[in-house]
C-alpha positions as CSV (number, residue, x, y, z in Angstrom):
1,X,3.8,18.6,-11.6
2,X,1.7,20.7,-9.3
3,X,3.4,20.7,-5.7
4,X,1.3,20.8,-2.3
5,X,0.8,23.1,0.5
6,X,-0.7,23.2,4.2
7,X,-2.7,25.0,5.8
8,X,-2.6,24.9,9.7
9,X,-0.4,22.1,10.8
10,X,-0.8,19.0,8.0
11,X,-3.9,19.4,6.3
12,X,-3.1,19.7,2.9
13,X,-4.6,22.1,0.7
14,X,-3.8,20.2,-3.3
15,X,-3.7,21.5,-6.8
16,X,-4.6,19.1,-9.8
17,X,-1.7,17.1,-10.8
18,X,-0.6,14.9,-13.3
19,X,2.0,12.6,-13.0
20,X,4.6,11.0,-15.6
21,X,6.4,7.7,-15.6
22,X,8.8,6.7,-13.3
23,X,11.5,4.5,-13.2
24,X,13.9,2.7,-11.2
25,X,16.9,0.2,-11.2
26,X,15.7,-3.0,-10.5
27,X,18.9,-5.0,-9.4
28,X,18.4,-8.3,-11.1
29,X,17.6,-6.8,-14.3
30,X,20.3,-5.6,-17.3
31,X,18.8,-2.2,-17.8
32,X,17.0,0.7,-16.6
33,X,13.1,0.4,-17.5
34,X,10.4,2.0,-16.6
35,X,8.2,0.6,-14.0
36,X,5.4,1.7,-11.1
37,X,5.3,2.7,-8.0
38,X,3.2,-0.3,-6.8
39,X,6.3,-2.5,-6.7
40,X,8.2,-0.6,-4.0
41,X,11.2,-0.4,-6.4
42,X,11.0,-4.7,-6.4
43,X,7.9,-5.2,-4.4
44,X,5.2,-7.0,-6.8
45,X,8.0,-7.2,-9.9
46,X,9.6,-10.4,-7.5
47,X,5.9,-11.4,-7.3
48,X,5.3,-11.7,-10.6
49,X,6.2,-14.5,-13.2
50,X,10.5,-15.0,-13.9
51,X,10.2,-12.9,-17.0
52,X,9.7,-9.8,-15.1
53,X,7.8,-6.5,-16.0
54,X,5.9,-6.3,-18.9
55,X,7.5,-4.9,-22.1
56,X,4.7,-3.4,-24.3
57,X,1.7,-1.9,-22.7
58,X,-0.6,-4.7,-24.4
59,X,0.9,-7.0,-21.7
60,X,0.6,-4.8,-18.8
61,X,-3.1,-6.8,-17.7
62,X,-3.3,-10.6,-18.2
63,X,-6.2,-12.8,-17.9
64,X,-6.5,-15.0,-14.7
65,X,-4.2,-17.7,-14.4
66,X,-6.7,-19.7,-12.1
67,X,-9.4,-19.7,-15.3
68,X,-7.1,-18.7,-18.3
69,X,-10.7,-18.6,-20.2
70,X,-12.4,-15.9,-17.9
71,X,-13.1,-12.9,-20.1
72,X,-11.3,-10.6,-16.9
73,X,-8.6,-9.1,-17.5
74,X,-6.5,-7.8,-14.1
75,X,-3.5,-5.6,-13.6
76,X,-0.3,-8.4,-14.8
77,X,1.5,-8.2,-11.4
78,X,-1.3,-9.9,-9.9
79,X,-1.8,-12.8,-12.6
80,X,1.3,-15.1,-11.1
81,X,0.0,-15.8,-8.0
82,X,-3.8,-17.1,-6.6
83,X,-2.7,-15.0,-3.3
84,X,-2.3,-11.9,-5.9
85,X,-5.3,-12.3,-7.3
86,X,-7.6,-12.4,-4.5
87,X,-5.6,-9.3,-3.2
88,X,-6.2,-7.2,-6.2
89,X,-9.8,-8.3,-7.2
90,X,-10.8,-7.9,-2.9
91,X,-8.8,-5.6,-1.6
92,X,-6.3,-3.4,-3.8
93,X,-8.0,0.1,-4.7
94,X,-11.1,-0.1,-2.6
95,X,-11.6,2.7,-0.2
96,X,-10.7,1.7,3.5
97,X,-12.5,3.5,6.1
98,X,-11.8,1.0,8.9
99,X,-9.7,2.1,11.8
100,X,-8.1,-1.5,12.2
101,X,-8.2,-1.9,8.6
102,X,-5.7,0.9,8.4
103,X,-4.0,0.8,10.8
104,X,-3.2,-3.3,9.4
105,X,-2.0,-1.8,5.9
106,X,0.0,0.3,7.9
107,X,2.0,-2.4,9.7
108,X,1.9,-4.4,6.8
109,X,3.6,-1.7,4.3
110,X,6.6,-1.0,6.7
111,X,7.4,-4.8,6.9
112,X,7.6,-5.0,3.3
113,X,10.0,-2.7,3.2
114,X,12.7,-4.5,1.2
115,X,10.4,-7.4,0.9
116,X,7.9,-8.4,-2.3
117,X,4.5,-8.1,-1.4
118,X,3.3,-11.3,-1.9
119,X,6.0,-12.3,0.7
120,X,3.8,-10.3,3.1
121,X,0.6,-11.1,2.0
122,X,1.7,-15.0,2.9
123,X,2.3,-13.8,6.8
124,X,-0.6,-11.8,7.2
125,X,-2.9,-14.7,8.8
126,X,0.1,-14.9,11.2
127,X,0.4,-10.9,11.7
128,X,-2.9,-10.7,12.8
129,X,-3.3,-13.5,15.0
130,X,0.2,-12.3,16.5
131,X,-0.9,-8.3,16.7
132,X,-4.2,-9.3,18.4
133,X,-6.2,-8.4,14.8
134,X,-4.5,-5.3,14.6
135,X,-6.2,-3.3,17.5
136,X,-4.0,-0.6,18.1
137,X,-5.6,-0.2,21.7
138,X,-3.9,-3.4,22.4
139,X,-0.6,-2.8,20.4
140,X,0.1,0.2,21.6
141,X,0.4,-1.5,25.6
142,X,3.5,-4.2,23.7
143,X,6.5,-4.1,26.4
144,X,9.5,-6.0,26.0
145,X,8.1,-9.1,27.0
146,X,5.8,-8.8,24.3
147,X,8.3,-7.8,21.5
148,X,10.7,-10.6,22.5
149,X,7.7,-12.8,21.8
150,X,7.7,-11.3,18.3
151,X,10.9,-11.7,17.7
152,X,10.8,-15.5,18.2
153,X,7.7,-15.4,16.2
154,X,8.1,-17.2,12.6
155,X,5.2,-16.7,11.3
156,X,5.6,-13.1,10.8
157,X,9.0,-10.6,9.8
158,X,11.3,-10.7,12.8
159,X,12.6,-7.5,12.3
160,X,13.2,-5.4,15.5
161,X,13.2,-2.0,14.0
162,X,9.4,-2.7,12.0
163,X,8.0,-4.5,15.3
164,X,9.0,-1.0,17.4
165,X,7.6,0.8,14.3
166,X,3.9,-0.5,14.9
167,X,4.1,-0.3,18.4
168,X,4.9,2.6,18.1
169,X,2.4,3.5,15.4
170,X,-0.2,2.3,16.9
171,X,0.3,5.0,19.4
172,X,0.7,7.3,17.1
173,X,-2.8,6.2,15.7
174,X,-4.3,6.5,19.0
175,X,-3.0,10.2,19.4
176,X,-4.6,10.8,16.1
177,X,-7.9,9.4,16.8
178,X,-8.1,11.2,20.0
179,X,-7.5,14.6,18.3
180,X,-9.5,13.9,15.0
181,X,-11.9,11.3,16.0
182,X,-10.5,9.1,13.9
183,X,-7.4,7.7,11.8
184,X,-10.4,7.4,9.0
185,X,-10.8,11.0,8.8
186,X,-7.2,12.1,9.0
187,X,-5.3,10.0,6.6
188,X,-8.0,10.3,3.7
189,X,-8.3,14.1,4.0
190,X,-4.7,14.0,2.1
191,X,-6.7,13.1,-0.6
192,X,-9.5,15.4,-0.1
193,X,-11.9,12.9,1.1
194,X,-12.4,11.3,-2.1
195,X,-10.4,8.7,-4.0
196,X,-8.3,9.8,-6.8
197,X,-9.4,8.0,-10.1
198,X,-6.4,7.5,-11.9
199,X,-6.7,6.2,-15.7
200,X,-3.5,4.9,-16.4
201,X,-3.1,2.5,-19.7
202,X,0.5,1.1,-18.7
203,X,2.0,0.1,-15.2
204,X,5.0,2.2,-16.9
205,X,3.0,5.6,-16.2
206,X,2.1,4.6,-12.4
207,X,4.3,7.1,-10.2
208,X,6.2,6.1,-7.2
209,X,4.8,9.1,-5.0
210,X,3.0,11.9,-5.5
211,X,2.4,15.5,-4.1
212,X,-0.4,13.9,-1.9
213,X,2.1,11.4,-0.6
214,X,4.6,13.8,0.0
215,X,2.6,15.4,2.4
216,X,1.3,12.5,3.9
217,X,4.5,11.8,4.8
218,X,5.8,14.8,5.7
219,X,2.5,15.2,8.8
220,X,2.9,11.3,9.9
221,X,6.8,12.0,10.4
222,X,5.7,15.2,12.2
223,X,3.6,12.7,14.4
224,X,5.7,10.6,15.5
225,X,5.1,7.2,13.3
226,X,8.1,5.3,11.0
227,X,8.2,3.6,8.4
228,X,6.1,6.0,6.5
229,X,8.6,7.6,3.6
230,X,6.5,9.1,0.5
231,X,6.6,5.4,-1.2
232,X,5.6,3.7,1.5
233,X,3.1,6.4,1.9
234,X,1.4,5.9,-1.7
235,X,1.9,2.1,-1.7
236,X,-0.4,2.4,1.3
237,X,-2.8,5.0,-0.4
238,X,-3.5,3.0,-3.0
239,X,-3.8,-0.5,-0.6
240,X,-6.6,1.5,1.0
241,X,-8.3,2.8,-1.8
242,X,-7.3,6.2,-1.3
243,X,-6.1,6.1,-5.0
244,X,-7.4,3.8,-7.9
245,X,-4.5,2.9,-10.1
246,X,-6.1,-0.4,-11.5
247,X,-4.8,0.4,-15.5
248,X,-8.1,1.6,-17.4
249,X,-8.0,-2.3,-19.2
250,X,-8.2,-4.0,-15.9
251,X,-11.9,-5.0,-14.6
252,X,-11.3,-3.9,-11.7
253,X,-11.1,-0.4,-12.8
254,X,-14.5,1.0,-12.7
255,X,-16.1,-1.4,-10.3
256,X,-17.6,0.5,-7.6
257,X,-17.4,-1.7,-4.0
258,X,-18.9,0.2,-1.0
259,X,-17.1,-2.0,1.1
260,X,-14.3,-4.7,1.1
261,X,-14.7,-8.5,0.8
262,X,-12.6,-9.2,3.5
């Protein structure tokens, strides 16, 4: 594997890189199996169906479980759930270039943190109504008042340490913008500007972080934000589109959006 390196204070100069399976330990399972960095060690495996990860690549993309006739064929942690599947065909893999849109994935991938992701996906009517849509302007200004609020707050994860996280990312993001014009232009240029097209055939070859991540993580920990570790970091890359890893059999794969649906 190629490894990273800086030039100046975080912008990361990358060499080409390929990247090999990964695997973890999920808990509820009898053995150790190969499986992506999309869950977040259990993130989308608890939001697919009881029988877990797939076991042969030919079952790694399923058709739609809302049509099961449709001729698409999607990424099989998506299939279980209708809330999955508008996520990956709208959102999942499209390049972000929306301040608020960011910063949102960015709240939203440090509250799952030991959550599935469909678990957060459900909340996130009630994160935006309760984070004022995700305007870092406005989060930034949350005082204690404002925090207990959250806390009583059961629409959303009423954790203490993840609410002072986005607070205090979102000042971190305002810090950012004011030095690069942007969060847009900051967090993409770990990627050189430019998604990278991944063409994987099995979830089993999806990494859990990568060189780019790596550094990622490395500049936002320099700057102040939490709840940005490497796999946090390339779950969030490849939320915003910053890498494609939509297996080379899903449809989604090669269908160029210019902008999201939502």
């Amino acid at each position: 594997m190629a490894r990273s390196s800086t030039k100046g204070n975080d912008r990361p100069v990358l060499n080409h890189l390929r990247y090999g399976p990964h695997s973890v330990h999920v808990p509820f399972a009898k053995s150790k199996i190969p499986w992506p960095s999309l869950v977040l060690s259990t993130r989308f495996y608890e939001a697919t169906s009881p029988s877990g990860p797939p076991s042969a690549p030919g079952t790694d993309v399923k058709q739609s479980h809302k049509n099961p006739a449709s001729s698409k064929r999607r990424c099989a942690w998506a299939a279980s759930d209708p809330v999955l599947v508008d996520y990956h065909d709208a959102e999942w893999g499209i390049p972000e270039h929306d301040d608020h849109k960011l910063f949102e994935f960015l709240v939203l991938e440090g509250a799952q943190a030991g959550l599935s992701w469909l678990t957060v996906l459900k909340k996130r009517g009630s994160y935006r109504r309760a984070f004022n849509g995700f305007d870092p302007e406005k989060v930034a200004r949350y005082g204690p008042a404002k925090v207990k609020q959250l806390l009583a707050d059961a629409g959303i994860i009423r954790n203490r340490l993840k609410i002072a996280a986005a607070v205090q990312n979102a000042q971190a993001v305002l810090a950012v913008q004011r030095e690069f014009g942007s969060f847009d232009a900051y967090v993409w240029q770990f990627v050189g500007g430019q998604p990278i097209m991944n063409r994987w055939r099995s979830l089993k070859q999806i990494p859990a972080k990568t060189a780019e991540s790596d550094a990622m993580s490395h500049a936002l920990r320099g700057r102040n934000f939490r709840f940005v570790g490497s796999t946090i970091c390339y779950a969030y890359m490849q939320a915003v589109g910053m890498v494609n890893d939509h297996l080379t059999s899903c449809f989604r794969r090669d269908v160029e959006r210019k902008s999201r649906d939502r």
